[in-house]
PABA-67986 format. One line per 10 residues: number of its first residue (from 1); their letters; for each residue x, y, z of C-alpha. Coordinates in Angstrom, 3 decimals. Each point is the difference from the previous one (the first is absolute). Layout:
N
NUM	a	X/Y/Z ~ ...
// end
This chain:
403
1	xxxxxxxxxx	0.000/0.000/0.000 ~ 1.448/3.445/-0.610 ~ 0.727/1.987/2.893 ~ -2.872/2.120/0.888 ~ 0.052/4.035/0.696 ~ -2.210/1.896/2.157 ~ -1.222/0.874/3.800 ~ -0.968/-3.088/0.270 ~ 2.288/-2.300/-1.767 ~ 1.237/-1.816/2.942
11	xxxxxxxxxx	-3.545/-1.424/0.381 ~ -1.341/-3.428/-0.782 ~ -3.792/-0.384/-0.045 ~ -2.033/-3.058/-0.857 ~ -3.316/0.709/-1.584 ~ -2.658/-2.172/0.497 ~ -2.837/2.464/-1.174 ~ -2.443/-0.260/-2.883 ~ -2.465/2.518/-2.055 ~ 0.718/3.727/1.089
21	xxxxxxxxxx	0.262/1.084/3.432 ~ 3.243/-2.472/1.108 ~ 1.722/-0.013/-3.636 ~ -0.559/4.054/0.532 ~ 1.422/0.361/3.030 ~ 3.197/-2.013/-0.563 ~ 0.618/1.431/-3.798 ~ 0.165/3.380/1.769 ~ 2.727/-1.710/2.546 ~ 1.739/-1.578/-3.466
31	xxxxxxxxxx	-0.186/3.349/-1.471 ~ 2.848/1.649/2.747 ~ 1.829/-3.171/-0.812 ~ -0.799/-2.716/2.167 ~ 0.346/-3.626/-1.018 ~ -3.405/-1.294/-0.562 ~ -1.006/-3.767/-0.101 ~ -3.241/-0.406/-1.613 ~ -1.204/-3.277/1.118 ~ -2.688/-1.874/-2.214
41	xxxxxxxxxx	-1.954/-2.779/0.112 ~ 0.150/-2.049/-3.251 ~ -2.773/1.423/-1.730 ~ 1.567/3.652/0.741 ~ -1.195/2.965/1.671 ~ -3.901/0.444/-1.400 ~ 0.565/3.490/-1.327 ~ 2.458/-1.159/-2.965 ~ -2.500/-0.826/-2.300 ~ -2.303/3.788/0.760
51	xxxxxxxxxx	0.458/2.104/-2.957 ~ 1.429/1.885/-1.442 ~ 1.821/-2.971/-1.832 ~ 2.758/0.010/-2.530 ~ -0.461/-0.734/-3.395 ~ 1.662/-4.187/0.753 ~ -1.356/-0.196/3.148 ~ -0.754/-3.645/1.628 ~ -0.721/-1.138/2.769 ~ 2.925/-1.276/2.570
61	xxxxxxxxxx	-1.432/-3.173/0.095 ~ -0.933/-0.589/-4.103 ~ 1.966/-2.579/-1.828 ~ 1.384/2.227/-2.404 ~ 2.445/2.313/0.745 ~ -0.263/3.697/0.234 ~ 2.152/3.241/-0.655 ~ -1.964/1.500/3.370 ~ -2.135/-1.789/2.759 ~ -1.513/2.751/1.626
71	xxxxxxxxxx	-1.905/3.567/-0.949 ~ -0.256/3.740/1.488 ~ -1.272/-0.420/2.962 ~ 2.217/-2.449/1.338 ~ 3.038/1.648/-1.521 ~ -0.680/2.962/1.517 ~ -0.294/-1.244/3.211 ~ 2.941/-2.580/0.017 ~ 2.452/2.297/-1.487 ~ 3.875/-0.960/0.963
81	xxxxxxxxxx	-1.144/-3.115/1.182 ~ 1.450/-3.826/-0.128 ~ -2.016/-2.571/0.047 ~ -0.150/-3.407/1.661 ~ -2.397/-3.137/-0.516 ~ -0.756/-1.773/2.957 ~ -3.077/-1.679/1.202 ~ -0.015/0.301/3.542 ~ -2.658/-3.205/0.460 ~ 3.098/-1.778/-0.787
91	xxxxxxxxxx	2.575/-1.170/2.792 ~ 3.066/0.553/-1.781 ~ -1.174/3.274/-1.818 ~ -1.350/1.135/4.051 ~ 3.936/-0.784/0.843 ~ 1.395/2.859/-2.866 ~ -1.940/2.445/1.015 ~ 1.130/-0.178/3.849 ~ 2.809/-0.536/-1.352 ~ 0.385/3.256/-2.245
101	xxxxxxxxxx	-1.949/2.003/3.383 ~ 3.070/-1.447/2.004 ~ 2.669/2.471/-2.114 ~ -3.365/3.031/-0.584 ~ -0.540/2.551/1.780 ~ -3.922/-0.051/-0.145 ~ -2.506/-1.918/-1.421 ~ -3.356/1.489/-1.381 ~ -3.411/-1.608/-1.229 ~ -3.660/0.771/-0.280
111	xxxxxxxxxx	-1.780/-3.254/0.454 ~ -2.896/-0.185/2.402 ~ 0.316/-0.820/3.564 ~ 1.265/-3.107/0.694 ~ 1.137/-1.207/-2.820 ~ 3.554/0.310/0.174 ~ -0.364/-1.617/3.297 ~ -2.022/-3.108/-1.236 ~ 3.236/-0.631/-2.353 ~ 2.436/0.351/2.821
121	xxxxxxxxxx	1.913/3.235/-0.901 ~ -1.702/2.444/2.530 ~ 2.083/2.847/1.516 ~ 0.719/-1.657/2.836 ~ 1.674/-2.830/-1.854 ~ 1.488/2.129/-2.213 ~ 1.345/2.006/3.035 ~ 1.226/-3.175/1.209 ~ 2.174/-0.377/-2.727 ~ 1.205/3.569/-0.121
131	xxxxxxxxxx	-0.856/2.192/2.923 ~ 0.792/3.040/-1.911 ~ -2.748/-0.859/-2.203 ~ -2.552/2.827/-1.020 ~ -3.097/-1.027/-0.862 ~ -2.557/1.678/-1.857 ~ -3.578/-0.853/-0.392 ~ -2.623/1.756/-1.977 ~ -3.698/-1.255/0.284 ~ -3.673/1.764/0.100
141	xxxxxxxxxx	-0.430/0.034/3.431 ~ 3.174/-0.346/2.041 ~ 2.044/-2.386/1.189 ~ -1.573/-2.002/2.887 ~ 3.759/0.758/2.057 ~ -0.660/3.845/-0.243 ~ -3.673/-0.231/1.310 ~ -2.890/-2.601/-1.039 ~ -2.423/1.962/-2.302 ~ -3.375/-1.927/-0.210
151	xxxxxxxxxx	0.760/-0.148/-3.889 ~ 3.502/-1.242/0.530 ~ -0.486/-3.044/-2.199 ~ -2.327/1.881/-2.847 ~ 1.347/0.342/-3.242 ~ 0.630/3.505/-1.213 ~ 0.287/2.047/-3.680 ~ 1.106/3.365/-0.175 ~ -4.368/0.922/-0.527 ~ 0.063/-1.386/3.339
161	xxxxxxxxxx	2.471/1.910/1.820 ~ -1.048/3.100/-1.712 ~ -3.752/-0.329/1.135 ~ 0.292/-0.866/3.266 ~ 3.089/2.456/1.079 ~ -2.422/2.429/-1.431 ~ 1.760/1.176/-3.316 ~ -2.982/-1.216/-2.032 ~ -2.332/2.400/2.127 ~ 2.131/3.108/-0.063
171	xxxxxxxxxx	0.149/-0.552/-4.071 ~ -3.739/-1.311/-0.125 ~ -3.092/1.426/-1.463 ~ -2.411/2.446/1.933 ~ -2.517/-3.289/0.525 ~ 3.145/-1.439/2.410 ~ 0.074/-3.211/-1.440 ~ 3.876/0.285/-1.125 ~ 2.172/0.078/-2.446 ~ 3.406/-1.246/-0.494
181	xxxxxxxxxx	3.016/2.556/-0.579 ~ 1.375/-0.451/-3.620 ~ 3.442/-1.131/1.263 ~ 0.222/-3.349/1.728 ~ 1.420/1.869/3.815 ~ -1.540/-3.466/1.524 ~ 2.755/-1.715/-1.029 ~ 2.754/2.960/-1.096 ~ 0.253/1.672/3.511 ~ 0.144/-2.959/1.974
191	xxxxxxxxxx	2.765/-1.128/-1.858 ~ 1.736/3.130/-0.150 ~ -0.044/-0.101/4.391 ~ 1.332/-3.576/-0.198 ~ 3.271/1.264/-1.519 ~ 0.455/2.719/2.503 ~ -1.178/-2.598/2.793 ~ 2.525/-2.753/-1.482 ~ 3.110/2.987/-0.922 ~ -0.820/1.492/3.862
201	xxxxxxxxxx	-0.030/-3.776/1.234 ~ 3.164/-0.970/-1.697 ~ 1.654/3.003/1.258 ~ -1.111/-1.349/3.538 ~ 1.259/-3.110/-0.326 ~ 3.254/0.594/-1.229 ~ 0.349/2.636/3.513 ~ -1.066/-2.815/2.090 ~ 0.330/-3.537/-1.907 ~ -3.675/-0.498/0.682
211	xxxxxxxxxx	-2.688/-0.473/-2.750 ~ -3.788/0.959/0.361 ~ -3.031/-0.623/-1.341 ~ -1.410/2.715/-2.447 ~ -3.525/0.434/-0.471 ~ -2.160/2.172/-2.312 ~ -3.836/-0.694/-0.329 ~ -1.817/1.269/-3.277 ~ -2.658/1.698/1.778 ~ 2.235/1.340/2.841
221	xxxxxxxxxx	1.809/1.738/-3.053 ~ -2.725/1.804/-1.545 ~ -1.435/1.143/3.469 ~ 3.612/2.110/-0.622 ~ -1.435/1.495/-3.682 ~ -3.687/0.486/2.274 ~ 1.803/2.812/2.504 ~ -2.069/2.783/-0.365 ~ -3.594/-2.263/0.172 ~ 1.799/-1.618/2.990
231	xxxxxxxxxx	0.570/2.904/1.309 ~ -3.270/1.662/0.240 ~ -1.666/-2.876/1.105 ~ 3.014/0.113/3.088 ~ -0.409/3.473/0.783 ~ -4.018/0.602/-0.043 ~ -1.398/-3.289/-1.520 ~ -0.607/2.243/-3.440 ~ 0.194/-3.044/-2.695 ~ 0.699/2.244/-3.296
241	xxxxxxxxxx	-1.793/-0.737/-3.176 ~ 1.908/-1.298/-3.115 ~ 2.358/3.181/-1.336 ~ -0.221/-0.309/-3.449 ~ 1.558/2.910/-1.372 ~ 0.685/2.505/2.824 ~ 1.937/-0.511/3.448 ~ -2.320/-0.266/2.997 ~ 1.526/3.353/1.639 ~ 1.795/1.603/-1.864
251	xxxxxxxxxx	-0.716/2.297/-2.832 ~ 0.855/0.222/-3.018 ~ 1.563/-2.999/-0.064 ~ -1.603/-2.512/-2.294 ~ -0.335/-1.067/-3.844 ~ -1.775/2.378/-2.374 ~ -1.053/-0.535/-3.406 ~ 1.976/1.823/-3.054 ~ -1.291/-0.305/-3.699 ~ 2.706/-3.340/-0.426
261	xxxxxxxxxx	-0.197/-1.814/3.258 ~ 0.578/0.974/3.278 ~ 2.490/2.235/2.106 ~ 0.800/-0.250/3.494 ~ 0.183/3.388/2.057 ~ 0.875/0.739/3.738 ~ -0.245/3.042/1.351 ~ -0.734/-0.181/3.303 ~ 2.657/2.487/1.424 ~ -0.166/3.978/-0.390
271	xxxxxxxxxx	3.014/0.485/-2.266 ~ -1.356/-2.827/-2.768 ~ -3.625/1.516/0.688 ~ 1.219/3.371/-0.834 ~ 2.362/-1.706/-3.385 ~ -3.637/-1.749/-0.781 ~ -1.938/2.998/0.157 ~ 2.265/1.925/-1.786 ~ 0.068/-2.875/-2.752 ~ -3.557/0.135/-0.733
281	xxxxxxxxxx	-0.534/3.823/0.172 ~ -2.060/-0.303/3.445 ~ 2.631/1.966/2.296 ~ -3.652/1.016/2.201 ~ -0.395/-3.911/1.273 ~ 4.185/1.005/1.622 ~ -2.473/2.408/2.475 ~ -3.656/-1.451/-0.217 ~ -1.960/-0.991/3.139 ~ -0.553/-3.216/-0.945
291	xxxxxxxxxx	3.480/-0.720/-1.335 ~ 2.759/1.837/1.859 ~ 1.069/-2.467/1.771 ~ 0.619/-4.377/-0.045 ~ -3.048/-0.001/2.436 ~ -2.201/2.004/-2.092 ~ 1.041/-1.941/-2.813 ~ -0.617/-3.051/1.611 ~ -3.390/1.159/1.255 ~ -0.898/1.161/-3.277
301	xxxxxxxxxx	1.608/-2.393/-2.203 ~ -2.959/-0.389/-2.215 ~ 0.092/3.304/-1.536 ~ 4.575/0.293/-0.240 ~ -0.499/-3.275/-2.196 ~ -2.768/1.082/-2.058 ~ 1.938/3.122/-0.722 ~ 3.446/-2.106/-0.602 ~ -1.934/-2.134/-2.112 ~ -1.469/2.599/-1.813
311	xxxxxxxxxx	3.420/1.095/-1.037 ~ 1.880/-3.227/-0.879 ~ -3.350/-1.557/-1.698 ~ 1.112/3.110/-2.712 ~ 3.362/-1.164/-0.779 ~ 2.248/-3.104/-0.808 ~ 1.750/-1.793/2.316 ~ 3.440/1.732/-1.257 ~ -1.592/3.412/0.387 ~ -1.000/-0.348/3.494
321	xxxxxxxxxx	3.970/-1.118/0.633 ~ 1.041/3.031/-1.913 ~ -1.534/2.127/2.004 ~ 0.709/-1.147/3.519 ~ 2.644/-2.948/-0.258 ~ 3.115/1.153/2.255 ~ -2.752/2.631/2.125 ~ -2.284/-2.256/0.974 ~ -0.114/-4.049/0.755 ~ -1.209/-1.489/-3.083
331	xxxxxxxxxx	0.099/-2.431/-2.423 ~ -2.180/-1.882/-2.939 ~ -1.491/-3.721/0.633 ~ 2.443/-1.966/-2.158 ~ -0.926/-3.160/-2.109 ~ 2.584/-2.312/-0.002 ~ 0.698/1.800/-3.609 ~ 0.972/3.352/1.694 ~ 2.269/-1.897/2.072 ~ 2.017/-1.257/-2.342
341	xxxxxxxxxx	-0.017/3.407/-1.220 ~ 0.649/1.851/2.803 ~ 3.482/1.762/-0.048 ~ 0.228/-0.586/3.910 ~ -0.307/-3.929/-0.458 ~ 3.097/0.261/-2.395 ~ 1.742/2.199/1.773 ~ -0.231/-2.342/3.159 ~ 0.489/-3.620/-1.969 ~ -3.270/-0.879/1.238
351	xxxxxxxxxx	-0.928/-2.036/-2.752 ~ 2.956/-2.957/-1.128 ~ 0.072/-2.454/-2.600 ~ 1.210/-3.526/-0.549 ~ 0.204/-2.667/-2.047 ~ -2.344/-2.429/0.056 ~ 1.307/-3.621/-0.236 ~ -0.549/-1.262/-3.483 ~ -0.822/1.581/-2.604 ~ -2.171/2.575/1.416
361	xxxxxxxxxx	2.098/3.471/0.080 ~ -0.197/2.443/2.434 ~ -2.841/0.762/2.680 ~ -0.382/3.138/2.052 ~ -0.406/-0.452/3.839 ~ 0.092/2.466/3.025 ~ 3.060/0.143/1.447 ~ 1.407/0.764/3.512 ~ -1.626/3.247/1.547 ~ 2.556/0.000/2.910
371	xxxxxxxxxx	3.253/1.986/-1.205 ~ 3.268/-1.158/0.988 ~ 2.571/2.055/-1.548 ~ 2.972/-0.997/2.442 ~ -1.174/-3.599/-0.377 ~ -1.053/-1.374/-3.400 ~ -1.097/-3.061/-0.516 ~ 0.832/-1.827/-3.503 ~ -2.935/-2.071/-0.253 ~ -1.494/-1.150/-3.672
381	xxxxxxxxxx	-3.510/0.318/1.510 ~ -1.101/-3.550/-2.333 ~ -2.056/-2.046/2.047 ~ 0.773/-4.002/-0.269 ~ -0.987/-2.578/-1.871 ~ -1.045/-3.002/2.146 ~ 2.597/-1.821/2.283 ~ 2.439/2.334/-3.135 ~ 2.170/-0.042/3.244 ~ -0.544/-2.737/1.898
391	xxxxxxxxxx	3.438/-2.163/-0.547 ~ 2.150/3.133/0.327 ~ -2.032/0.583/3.412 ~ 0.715/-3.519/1.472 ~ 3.769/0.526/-1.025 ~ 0.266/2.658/2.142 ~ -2.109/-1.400/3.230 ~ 1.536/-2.777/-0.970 ~ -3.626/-2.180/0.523 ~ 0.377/-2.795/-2.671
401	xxx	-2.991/-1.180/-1.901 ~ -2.147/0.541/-2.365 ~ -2.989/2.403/-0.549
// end
């Protein structure tokens, strides 16, 4: 293997995960250079065959071979990854991956409760094969260890996070039934706190030699993303309607319609008030009665977004930028075409490309958002093909077998 660069390039971490919020999670700890082991069953991680798919995909498992065994979604999610085949309902297969967890310094997976421990390889005996062992668990509800949630052993999708943490309620229609955010945050933010729970635990360990057990529910997560509902239902039992376009309390601060799409504006402050006003030629709202101040604003916040809205429902997207971009927080609700577009996102490398095995060119995927300039990493962001690494891996942990 060539020698890896980056914060964390000192770090060994077996993956166990499959679908989105694990594989997430762990790509983000692969992306500031940490050795990741993607473990899969035989079959491979469900989310190679989602689309999109290459133009000679197959299927891992198919007869024929393929230039490419897996699509967007899980290449974008098991970027700078190597991958291992082992079926863990196997003895000697159970034996490589303590084996590889002996030499690790943490161990992740997203399976539901217990089932790690029905095929021997819980923490604890994991820990009892390397006490500096971190182990990190993702499920709906919690980890029975961290506190037994009546749900503990109920399957969970990011839909099911995001309704009952309340996300689908802030985002919902005016009838309150719900309605799911457009991003999958069930899955994506509770695997973004398992890296900083597994990087913070590893940091730990390596102070004090001693491991611990990591734990991130689904729908502790998006309580997180539900902080302001949560917190007026704390402080006076208020339980705020869905938001839809406009912030709860403060005003203007919301989404308002241009003749292309959509802008964001927030203005909640005097000085971007003032830059606002100015902007759209009503420099009398900068000393008005009912708009003087955030309170007032806030209080009246039916009439400041009518009279926003009146003004950016006049002019393009662009033109609303134009006018108070630099003055005044702003910007225009992207497609994913404007963000490919978008000077920032080259400016930044946000977007990378690779080539796809076979012959399948190059792909576009997102690509680290955490800048390291004093330590670069020089991954190749590919994901794997299945078990594409599994004899180099037993070379190294020196296992034996076969996958």
């Amino acid at each position: 293997m060539a020698t890896r660069t980056g914060p964390l390039a000192d770090v060994t971490i077996i993956d166990c995960t499959m679908a989105l919020a694990g594989p997430f999670g762990t790509a983000l700890l692969a992306d500031l250079g940490a050795d990741v082991i993607k473990v899969e069953p035989p079959t491979g991680d469900m989310s190679r065959s989602l689309p999109p798919l290459p133009a000679d995909y197959a299927n891992p498992n198919a007869k024929d071979p393929a230039g490419c065994d897996f699509g967007g979604y899980f290449a974008s999610v098991n970027r700078n990854k190597r991958s291992i085949v082992l079926d863990l309902k196997q003895v000697d297969d159970r034996e490589t991956f303590l084996r590889l967890c002996e030499s690790a310094d943490a161990v992740v997976e997203n399976m539901r409760v217990g089932v790690m421990d029905r095929l021997g390889l819980s923490y604890e005996v994991i820990a009892a094969r390397n006490p500096r062992i971190v182990y990190g668990a993702i499920r709906g509800f919690g980890d029975p260890r961290t506190g037994e949630s009546p749900y503990a052993r109920w399957p969970a999708y990011d839909i099911v996070a995001q309704s009952m943490g309340g996300v689908a309620h802030i985002t919902g229609s005016a009838e309150g039934s719900g309605y799911p955010c457009g991003a999958s945050v069930g899955d994506i933010y509770p695997g973004t706190l398992i890296a900083l729970g597994v990087t913070a635990a590893i940091h730990h360990a390596r102070a004090t030699g001693v491991g611990q057990f990591v734990d991130v529910g689904m729908y502790d997560a998006t309580l997180l993303l539900s902080e302001t509902a949560i917190v007026n239902y704390g402080y006076n039992e208020t339980v705020l309607g869905p938001r839809g376009a406009h912030h709860p309390n403060l005003c203007p601060f919301g989404i308002y319609p241009a003749l292309d799409g959509g802008v964001s504006i927030a203005a909640p402050g005097p000085a971007h008030w003032q830059a606002l006003c100015e902007a759209m030629d009503r420099e009398d709202l900068v000393t008005d009665a009912r708009t003087h101040n955030t309170h007032l604003r806030s209080r009246n916040h039916t009439f400041v977004e009518q009279v926003v809205a009146d003004w950016t429902g006049q002019r393009t997207r662009q033109q609303v930028i134009d006018a108070i971009g630099g003055r005044v927080p702003c910007g225009p609700v992207n497609t994913a075409a404007d963000i490919f577009a978008d000077p920032h996102v080259r400016a930044r490398a946000m977007i990378s490309e690779f080539e796809l095995p076979g012959d399948n060119g190059r792909v576009s995927i997102a690509a680290n958002p955490i800048k390291f300039t004093a330590t670069p990493t020089n991954l190749h962001r590919r994901a794997p093909l299945l078990d594409e690494h599994g004899d180099e891996i037993r070379a190294e942990f020196q296992t034996g077998g076969n996958a």
